[in-house]
N, C-alpha and C positions, 0 to 999 in steps of 0.2 A: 486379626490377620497376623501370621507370623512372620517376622521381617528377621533375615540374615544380619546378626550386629556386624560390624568390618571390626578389625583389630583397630585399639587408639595408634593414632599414628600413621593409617592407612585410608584417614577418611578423604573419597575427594573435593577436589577446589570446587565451590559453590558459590552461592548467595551468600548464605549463611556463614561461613567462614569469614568472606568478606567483610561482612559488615563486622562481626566479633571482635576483627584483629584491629577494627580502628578503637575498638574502645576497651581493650586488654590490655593492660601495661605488660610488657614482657616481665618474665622473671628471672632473675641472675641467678646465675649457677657456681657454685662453692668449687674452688681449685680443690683438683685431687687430693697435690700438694703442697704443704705451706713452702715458702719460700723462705731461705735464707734471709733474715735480716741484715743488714747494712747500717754500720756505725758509721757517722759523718762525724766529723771535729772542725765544728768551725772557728773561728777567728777569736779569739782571747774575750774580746768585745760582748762578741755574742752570747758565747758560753755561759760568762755571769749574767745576762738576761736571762739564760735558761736556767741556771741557779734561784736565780728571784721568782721565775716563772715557779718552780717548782714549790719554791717557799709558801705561794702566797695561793697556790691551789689547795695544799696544807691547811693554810689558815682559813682559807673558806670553806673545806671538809668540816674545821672545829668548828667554825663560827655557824654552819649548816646547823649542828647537829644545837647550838647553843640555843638559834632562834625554832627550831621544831619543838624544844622544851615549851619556850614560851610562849610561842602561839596555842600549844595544848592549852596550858593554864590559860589563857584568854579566853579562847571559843566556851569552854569548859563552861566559864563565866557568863558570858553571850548568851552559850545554849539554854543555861538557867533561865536566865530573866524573859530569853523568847519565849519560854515554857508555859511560864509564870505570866507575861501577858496575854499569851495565844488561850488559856484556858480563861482566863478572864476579858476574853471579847477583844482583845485590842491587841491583836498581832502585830509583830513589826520584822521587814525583813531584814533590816538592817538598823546597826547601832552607830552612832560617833562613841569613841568610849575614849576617857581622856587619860594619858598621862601625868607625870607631875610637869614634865616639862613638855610634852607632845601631847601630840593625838592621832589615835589610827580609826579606821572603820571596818566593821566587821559587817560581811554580808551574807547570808546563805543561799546557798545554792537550790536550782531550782531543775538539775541533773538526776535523777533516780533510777537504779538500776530495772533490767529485766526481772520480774519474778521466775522465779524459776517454776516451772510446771509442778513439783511435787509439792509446791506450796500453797496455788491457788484454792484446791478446795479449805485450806485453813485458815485464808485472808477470810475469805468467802464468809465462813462461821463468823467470823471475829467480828468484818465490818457488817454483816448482815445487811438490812435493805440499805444501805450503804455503797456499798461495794460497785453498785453500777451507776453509780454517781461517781466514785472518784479512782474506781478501776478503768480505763479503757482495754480494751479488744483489738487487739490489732493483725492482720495475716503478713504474712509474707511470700511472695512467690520465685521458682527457681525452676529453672529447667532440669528434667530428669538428665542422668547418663546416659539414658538410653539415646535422648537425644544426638548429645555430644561426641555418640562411637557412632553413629549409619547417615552415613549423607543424604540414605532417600529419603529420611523425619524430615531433615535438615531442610530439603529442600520444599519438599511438602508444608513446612512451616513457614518458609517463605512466600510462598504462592498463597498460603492461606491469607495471611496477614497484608497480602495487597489485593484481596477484593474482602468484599461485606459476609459474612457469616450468614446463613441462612436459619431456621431451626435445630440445626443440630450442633448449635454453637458454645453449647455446653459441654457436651460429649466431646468436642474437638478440643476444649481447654484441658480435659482430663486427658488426655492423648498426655501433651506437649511439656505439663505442668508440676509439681507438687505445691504443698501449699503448707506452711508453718504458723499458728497460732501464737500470738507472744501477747501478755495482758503486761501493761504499763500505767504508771499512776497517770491521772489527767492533769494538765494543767492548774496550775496553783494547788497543787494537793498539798504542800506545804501548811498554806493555810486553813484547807478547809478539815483535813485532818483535827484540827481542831475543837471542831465540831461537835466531836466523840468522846466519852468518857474514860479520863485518864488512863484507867489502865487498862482501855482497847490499845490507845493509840501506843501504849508502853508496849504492848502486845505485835502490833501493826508493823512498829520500826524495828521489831526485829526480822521481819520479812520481807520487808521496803528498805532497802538498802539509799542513804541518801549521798550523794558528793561533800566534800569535805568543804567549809566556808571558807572564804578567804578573807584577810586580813590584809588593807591595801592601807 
């Protein structure tokens, strides 16, 4: 059936509407134009606080930049020996690793990005019967435009969704719907990765993106 879209902006007040705007966060809109800044000069007092203020965001830029060196060379160290036990049966997610005069611990993360779609047929090769073992499959769903310009979908989706679907409850999800495929490592794939012969998994993590460890 062909249905008149309304212009955005012109749909009218509904169900649908309704219930949307309680769970849309509005969004802010950028001044045309910037505004004049205003210099303040406060009180003698103040002003060297704001001198120290500035000093010592300074020294936290340098000192940022001193401890990103060294956590490199740490993890670096970490990721080794994770390596080096994970291939040898006895993974570990995390270390106590000691200084001369402290100790930090290093843990890795268990965050992995999206594969991106032009990559899965080459996880696919690599992990072979693998793959659906530590690949999951996931969809995700979203309402078409089409929805979101004509109030009669709008409201017809409303009505739908408060009584029960009959047979052709298929065919009404494809109306309303699109639907996105995303494949994501499974749970503990960290370690079952392992699993696999080094230089799959040397092969793997460049297509599995992992989160960075942190060093508490």
């Amino acid at each position: 059936m062909n249905r008149k879209l309304r212009p955005v902006g012109e749909v009218e007040t509904n169900d649908f509407l309704d219930t949307i705007a309680g769970i849309s966060a509005p969004k802010t809109t950028a001044k045309e134009k910037s505004e004049k800044m205003i210099t303040l000069t406060p009180p003698v007092e103040l002003r060297r606080k704001i001198d120290e203020l500035v000093s010592w965001k300074q020294k936290e830029k340098e000192a940022q930049a001193e401890k990103s060196a060294r956590e490199g060379d740490i993890i670096d160290f970490c990721k080794e020996k994770q390596d080096a036990d994970g291939f040898s049966n006895n993974f570990q997610k995390s270390y106590r690793v000691q200084g001369v005069d402290s100790q930090i611990t290093y843990v890795s993360s268990d965050k992995f990005s999206a594969i991106k779609s032009d990559m899965v047929s080459e996880l696919e090769e690599s992990l072979g019967k693998k793959f659906s073992e530590l690949i999951e499959k996931k969809f995700s769903i979203s309402l078409k435009d089409e929805v979101m310009r004509d109030s009669n979908l709008q409201k017809e989706l409303m009505e739908t969704f408060k009584r029960v679907y009959g047979d052709s409850y298929k065919e009404k999800f494809g109306i309303f719907f699109k639907s996105e495929v995303v494949f994501v490592p499974v749970d503990g794939f960290d370690r079952k990765l392992f699993s696999l012969p080094k230089r799959v998994v040397e092969k793997v993590r460049d297509l599995v993106k992992q989160a960075k460890p942190s060093l508490k």
